[in-house]
N, C-alpha and C positions, 0 to 999 in steps of 0.2 A: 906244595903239600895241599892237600883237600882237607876241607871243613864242612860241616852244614849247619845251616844257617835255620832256624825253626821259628816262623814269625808267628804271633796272634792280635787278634781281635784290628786294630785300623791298620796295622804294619801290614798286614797278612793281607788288605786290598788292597797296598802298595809293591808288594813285592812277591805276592804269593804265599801260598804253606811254609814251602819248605826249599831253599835256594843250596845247590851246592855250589862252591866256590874255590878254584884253585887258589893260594894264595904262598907268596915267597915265603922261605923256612924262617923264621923267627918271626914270623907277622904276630903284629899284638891288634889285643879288640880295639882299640882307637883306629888301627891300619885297615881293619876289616869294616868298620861303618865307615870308611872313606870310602871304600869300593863300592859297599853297597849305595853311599850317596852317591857316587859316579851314573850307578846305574838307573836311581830313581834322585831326581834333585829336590823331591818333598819330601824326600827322607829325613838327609840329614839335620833339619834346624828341627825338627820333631824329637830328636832324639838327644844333636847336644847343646847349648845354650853358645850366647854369642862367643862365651871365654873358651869354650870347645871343653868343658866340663858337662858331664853328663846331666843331664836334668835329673833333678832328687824326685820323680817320680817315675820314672822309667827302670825297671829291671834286666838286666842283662847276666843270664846263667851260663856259667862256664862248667862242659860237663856235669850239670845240675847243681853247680854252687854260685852262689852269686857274688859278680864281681866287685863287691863294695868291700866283699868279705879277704880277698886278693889281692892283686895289686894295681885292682881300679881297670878304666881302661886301659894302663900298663901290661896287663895280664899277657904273657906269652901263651900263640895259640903252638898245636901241635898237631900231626899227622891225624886226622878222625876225629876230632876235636869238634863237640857239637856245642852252639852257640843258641838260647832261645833268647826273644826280645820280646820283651813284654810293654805294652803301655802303659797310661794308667787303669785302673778298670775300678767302674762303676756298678752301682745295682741295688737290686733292696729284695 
């Protein structure tokens, strides 16, 4: 099934704007930051902590809701299922 993948701010000069990605039928968001770390290996430790918990500053929106709110990186993806990964973000 296809996904897209919608990065910002340091993700987005690792892996681009905007990544589509085939991925097997019941892939959940923990299966799909694996892939994406496959493809970039400064990915992954940026996004989950050594226990493979998500860092509590990182946001990851499923379909525009966020996964904390879900079933974590649990979340089943499905057919068009867009994914943004946010990091953390600064400013004044």
């Amino acid at each position: 099934m296809n996904v897209k993948v919608k990065t910002f701010a340091d993700f987005r000069e690792l892996l681009g704007p905007e990544v589509a990605l085939s991925v097997p039928e019941g892939e959940t968001v923990r299966g799909l930051l694996r892939v994406l770390g496959r493809r970039h290996a400064a990915f992954l430790p940026k996004v989950l902590g050594h226990d493979g918990q998500l860092r509590p500053y990182i946001n990851i929106l499923h379909n525009g809701r966020n996964v904390k709110s879900l079933d974590d990186l649990d979340t089943r993806l499905a057919e068009a299922d867009v994914i943004a990964i946010f990091p953390p973000l600064a400013g004044g």
